[in-house]
C-alpha positions as CSV (number, residue, x, y, z in Angstrom):
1,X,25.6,83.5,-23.7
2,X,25.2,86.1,-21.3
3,X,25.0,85.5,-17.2
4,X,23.3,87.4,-15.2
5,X,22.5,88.0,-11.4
6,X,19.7,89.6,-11.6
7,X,16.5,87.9,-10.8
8,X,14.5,86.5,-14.0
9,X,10.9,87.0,-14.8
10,X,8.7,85.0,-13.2
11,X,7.4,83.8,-16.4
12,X,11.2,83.3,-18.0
13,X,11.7,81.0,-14.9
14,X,8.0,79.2,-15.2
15,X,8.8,79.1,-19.2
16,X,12.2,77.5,-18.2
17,X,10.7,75.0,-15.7
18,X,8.7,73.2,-18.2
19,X,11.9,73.1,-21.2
20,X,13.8,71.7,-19.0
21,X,11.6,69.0,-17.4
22,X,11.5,70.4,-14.0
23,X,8.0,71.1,-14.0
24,X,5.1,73.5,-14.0
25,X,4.7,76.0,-10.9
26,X,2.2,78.9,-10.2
27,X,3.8,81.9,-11.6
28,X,2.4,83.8,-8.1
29,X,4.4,81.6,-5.8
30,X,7.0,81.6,-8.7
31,X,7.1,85.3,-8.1
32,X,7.7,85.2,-4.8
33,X,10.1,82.3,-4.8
34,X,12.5,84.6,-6.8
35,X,12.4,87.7,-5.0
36,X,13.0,85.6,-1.7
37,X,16.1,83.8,-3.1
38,X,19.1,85.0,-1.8
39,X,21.4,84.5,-5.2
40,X,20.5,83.7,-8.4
41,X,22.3,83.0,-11.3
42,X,20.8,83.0,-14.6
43,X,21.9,82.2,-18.6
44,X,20.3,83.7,-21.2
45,X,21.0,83.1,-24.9
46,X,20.2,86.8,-26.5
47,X,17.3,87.4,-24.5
48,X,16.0,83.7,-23.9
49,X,16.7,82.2,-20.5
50,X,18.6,78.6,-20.8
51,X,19.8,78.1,-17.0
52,X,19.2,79.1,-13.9
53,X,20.0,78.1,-10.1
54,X,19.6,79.8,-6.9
55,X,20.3,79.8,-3.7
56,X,17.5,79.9,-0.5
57,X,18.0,80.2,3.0
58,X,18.9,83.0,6.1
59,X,21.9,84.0,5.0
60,X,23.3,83.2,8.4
61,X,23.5,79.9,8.9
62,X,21.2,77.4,5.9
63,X,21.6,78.0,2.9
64,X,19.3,75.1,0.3
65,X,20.7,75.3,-3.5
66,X,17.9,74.9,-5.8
67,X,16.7,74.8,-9.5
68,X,19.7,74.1,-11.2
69,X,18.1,73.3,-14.5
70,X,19.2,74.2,-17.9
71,X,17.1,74.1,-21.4
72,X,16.6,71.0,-22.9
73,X,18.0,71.9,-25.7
74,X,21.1,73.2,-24.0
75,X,22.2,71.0,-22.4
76,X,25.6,68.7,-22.6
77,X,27.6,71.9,-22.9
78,X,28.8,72.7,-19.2
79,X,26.0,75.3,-18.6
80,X,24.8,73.6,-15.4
81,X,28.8,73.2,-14.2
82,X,29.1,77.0,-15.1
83,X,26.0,78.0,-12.7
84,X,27.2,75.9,-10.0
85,X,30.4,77.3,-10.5
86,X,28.6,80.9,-9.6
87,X,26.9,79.3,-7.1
88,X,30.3,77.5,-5.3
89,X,31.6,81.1,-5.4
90,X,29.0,82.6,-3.5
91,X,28.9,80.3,-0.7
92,X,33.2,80.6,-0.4
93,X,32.5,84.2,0.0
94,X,29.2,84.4,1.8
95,X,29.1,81.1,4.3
96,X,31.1,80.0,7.0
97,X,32.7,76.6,8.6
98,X,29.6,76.1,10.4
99,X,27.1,76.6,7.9
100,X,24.3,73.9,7.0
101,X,24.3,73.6,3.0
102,X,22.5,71.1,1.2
103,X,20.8,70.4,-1.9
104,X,18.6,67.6,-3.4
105,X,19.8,65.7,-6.4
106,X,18.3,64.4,-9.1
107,X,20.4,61.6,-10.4
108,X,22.7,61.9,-12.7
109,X,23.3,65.5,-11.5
110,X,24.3,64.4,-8.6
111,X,27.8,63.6,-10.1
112,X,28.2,67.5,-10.7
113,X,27.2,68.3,-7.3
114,X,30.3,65.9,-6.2
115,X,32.6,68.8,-8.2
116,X,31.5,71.2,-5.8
117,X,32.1,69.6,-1.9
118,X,28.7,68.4,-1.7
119,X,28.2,64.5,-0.1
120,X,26.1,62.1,0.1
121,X,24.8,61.9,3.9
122,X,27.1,59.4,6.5
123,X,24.8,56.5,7.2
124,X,23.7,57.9,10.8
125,X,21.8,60.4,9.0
126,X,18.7,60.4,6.4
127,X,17.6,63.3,4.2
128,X,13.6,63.7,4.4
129,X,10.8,65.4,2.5
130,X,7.4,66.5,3.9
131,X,4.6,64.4,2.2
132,X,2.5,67.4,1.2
133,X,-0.6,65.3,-0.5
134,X,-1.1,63.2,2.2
């Protein structure tokens, strides 16, 4: 396995979204998704891309993690705790004490995110999504 930092094709990443369940996205807006991420991470067996996850955000103050999602056939072998690991050591490096980081979990990934400081909200807050059919 080989990681890298450098930002995939948008056509690895598309390819990637649909083994791994994630979904299919327009390779345009996947294009520009990737060169406006501020960190990537990617793994790539020879020269086949099997996980990726980035980070989005200013740089100054939010940062969102995103796309953590790893091949199908891949996974259960610590590739998606390896890429948040790369991800955890950006943001100790990068961020501050005041700095707004979030993500949204599928479950059960949501017990990896745990590993790496991230919380469920306190009860006084709610996370929210903009409806974007309606």
């Amino acid at each position: 396995m080989k990681l890298s930092y450098e930002k995939p094709r948008a056509e690895d990443y598309v390819s990637l979204r649909l083994r791994s369940g994630m979904g299919d996205k327009d390779l345009e807006r996947s294009r520009m998704a990737l060169t406006n991420s501020l960190f990537t991470v990617s793994l790539y067996d020879e020269e086949k891309l099997i996980g990726f996850g980035r980070i989005v955000g200013d740089g100054g103050i939010t940062y969102v993690v995103s796309d953590i999602m790893v091949d199908e056939h891949y996974r259960r072998r610590g590739f998606a705790d390896q890429i948040m690991h790369e991800i955890d050591c950006y943001f100790e490096k990068n961020t501050f004490e005041d700095s707004y980081i979030c993500l949204i979990a599928n479950k059960p990934a949501d017990v990896l995110y745990h590993k790496y400081k991230f919380e469920y909200l306190p009860s006084q807050r709610c996370g929210m999504l903009r409806n974007q059919r309606g």
